[in-house]
Short mmCIF file of the C-alpha atoms (twelve columns), coordinates in Angstrom:
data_MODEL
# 
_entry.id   MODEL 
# 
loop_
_atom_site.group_PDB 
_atom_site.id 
_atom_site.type_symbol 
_atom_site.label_atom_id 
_atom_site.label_alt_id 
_atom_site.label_comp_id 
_atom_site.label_asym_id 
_atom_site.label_seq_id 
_atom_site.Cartn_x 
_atom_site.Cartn_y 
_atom_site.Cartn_z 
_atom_site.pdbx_PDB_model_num 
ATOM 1  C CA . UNK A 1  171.625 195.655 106.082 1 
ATOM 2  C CA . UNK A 2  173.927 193.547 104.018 1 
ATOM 3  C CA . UNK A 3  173.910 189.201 105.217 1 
ATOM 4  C CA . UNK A 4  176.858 187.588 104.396 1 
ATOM 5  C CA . UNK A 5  176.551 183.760 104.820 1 
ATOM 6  C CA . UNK A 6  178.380 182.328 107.653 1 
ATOM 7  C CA . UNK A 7  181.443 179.497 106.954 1 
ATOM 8  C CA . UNK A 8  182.554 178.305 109.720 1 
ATOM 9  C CA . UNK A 9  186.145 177.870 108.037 1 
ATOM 10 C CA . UNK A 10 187.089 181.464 108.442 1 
ATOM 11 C CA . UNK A 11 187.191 181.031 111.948 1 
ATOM 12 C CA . UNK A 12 189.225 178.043 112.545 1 
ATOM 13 C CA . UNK A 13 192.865 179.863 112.677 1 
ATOM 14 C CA . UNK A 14 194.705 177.443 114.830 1 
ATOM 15 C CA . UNK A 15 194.801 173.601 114.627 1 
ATOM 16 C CA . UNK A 16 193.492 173.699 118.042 1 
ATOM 17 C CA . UNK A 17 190.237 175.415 116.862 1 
ATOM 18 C CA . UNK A 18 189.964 172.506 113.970 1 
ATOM 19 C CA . UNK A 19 190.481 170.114 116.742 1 
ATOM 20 C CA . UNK A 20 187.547 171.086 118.755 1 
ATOM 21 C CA . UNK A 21 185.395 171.593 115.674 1 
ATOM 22 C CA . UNK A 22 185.726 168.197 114.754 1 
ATOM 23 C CA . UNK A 23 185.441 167.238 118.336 1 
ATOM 24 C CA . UNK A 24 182.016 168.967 118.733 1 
ATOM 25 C CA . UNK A 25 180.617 167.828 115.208 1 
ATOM 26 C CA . UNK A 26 181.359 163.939 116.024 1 
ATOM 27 C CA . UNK A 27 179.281 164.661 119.148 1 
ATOM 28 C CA . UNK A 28 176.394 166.388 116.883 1 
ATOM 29 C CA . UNK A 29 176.800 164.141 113.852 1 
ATOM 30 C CA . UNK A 30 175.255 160.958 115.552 1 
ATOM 31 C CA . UNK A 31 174.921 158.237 112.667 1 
ATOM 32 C CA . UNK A 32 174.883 160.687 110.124 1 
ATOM 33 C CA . UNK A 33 178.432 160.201 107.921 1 
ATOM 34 C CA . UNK A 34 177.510 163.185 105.577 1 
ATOM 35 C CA . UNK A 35 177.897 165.285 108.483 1 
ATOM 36 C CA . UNK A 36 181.323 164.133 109.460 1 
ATOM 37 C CA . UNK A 37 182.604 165.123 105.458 1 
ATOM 38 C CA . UNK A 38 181.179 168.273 105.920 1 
ATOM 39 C CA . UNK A 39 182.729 169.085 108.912 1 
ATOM 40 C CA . UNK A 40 186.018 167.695 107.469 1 
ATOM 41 C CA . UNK A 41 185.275 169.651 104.490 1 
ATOM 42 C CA . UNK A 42 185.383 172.702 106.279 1 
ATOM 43 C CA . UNK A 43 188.795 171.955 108.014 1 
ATOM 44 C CA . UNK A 44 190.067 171.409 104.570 1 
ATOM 45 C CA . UNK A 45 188.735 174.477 103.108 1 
ATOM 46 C CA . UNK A 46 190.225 176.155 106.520 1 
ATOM 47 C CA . UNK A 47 194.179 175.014 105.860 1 
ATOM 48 C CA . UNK A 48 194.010 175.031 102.180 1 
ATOM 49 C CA . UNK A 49 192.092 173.020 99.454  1 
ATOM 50 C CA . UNK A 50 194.849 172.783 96.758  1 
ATOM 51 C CA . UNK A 51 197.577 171.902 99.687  1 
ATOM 52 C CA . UNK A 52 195.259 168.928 100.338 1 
ATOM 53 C CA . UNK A 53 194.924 168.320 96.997  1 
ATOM 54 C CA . UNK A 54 198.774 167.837 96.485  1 
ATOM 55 C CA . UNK A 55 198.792 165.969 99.821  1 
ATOM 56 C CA . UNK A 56 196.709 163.423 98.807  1 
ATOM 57 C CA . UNK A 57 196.949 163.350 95.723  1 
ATOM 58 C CA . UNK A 58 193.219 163.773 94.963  1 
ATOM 59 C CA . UNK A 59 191.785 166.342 92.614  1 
ATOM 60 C CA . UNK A 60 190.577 169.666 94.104  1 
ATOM 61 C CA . UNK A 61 187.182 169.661 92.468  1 
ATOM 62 C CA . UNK A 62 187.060 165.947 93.385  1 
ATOM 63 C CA . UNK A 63 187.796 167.070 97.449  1 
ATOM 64 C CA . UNK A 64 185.274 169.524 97.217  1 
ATOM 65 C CA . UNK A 65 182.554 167.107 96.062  1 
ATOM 66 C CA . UNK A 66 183.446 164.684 98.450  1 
ATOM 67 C CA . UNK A 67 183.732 166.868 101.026 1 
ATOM 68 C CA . UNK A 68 180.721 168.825 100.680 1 
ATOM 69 C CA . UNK A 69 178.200 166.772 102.930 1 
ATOM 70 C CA . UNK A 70 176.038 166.310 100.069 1 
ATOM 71 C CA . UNK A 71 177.914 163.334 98.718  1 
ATOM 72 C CA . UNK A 72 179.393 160.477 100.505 1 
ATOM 73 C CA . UNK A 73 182.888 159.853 100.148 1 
ATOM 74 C CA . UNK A 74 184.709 156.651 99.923  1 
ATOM 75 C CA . UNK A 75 186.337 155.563 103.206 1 
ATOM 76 C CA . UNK A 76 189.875 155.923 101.311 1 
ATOM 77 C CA . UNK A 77 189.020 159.551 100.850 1 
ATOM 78 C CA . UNK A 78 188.361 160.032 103.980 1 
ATOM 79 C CA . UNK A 79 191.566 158.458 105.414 1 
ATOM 80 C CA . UNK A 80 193.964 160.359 103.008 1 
ATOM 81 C CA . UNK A 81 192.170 163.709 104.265 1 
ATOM 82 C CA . UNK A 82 192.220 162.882 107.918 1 
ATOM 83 C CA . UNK A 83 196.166 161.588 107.191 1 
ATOM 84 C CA . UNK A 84 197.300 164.030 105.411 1 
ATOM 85 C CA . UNK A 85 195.782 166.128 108.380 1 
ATOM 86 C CA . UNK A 86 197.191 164.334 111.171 1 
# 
């Protein structure tokens, strides 16, 4: 049996479904603000990397870092992404 590792972006189609993904992860994420890029990392990844990359005007290796839940991104990051969004 071949495992394929699970991304939740393949499976947000609509922006309904990134809606109530984000939803549910600011109910998980508690205090924890890594959690929230991730989760907005995957919405990204979802609609299109580089067409957030032109939106904002941010690199698309610098998105991906920031976005990644491993890093934490600056607060103007975050509010281009969630802008450029809506």
């Amino acid at each position: 049996m071949k495992l394929k590792k699970w991304d939740s972006a393949e499976y947000l189609k609509t922006d309904e479904d990134m809606r109530l993904y984000l939803e549910a992860c600011f109910e998980e994420a508690e205090d924890n603000p890594a959690f929230i890029a991730k989760a907005l990392g995957v919405v990204a990844r979802a609609r299109g990397m580089s067409e957030l990359a032109r939106e904002t005007g941010l690199g698309r290796e610098s998105l991906y870092k920031s976005l990644s839940g491993e890093n934490n991104p600056s607060f103007g990051t975050v509010l281009k992404v969630t802008r450029a969004r809506g």
